[in-house]
C-alpha positions, 0 to 999 in steps of 0.5 A, spaced: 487 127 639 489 122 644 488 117 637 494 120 634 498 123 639 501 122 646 500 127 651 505 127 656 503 133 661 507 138 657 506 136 650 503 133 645 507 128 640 507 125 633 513 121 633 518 125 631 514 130 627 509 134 630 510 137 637 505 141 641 508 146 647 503 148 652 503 153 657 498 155 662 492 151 664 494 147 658 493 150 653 497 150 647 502 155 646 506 153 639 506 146 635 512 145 630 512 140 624 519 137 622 516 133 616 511 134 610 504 135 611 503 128 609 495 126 611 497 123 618 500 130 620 494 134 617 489 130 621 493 130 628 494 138 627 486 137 626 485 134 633 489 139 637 486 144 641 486 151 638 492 153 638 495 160 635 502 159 632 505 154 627 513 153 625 515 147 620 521 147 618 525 140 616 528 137 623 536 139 625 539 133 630 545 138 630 548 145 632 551 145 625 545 143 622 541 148 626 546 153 624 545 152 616 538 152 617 538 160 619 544 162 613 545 164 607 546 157 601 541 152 606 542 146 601 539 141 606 533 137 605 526 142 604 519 141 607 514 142 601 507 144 602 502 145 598 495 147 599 490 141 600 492 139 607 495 146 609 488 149 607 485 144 612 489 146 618 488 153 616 481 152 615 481 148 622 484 153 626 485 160 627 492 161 627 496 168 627 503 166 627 506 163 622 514 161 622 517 156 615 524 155 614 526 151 609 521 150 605 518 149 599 511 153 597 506 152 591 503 156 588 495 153 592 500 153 599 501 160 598 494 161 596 492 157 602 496 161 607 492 169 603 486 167 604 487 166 612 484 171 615 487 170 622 494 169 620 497 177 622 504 175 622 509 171 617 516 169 617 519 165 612 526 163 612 531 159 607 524 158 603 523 157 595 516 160 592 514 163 585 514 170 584 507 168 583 506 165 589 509 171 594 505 176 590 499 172 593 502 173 600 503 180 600 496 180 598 493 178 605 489 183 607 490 183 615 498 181 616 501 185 619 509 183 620 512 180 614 520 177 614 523 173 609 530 171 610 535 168 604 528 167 601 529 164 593 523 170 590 523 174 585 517 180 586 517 183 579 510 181 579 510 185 584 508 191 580 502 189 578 499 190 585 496 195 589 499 197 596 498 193 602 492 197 607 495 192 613 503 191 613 506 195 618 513 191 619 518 189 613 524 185 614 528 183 608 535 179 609 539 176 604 533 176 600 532 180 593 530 186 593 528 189 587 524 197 583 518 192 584 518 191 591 520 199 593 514 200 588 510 196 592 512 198 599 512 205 596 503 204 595 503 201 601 501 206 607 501 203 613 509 200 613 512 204 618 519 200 620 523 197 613 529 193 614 533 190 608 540 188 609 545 184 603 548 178 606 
């Protein structure tokens, strides 16, 4: 790692883009991503030690900007993410949280991420994907939690999937909601907590 990132005793870094926090002994407790997933930032996630919990979302110099990233109508500059590097980093590492705000995923990003096995919790939040692509995420077989916060989404592809075996925890705000969805949640056994609020 040390040809790609400085460590100074409490992180790693990639310039402004990649940071890991580490926790006892050394060992890496998140890695955050501020930028796209350009070839440099997917070889220097590469190199890093196992680590279990990955955030990408864009970078907030400000309180105010920060604020805007979490509310309803972010219309600030988006990370996207696509599959080919995502892939890499998920193939590498066997990541379990996953946190994106602000982003953009293609169909193939989406895709990436259902085909994890690790990955048992995912939040996305102010985050654009197709109807297509959220489909293929809620049919991940081991995510456990699932949260979707001013999400740009439409699941009426939802229908045409079978319920999930493995959520337990759905959380929707200010994110559509639609006789799909409920179907969806309905075939799926294990959901025992379902929170849903209009924002």
């Amino acid at each position: 790692a040390d040809s790609l990132l400085h460590f100074d005793g409490q992180r790693y870094r990639l310039g402004d883009f990649v940071y890991a926090l580490c926790g006892e002994r050394g060992h890496i407790a998140s890695v955050a991503v501020r930028s796209n997933l350009e070839p440099e930032v997917v070889e220097a996630l590469i190199a890093l030690p196992r680590f279990e919990i990955l955030s990408m979302q864009p970078r907030t110099d400000t309180l105010l900007e920060k604020m805007n990233l979490c509310s309803k109508g972010y219309n600030g500059e988006k990370i996207r993410i696509s599959g080919g590097g995502l892939r890499r980093v998920l193939t590498h590492h066997e990541i379990k949280n996953i946190f994106l705000a602000g982003c953009v995923l293609d169909s193939d990003g989406c895709r990436a991420i259902a085909e994890s096995p690790s990955i048992e919790s995912l939040w996305l939040m102010n985050c654009e994907l197709r109807d297509e692509g959220f489909a293929e995420l809620l049919k991940h077989p081991r995510v456990r939690s699932l949260e979707f916060s001013f999400c740009e989404v439409t699941p009426e592809k939802l229908g045409e999937l079978p319920g999930s075996t493995s959520i337990e925890k759905i959380v929707f705000v200010g994110t559509p909601v639609t006789k799909e969805f409920a179907s969806f949640v309905g075939r799926s056994p294990s959901v025992s907590y379902l929170l849903v609020i209009h924002a």
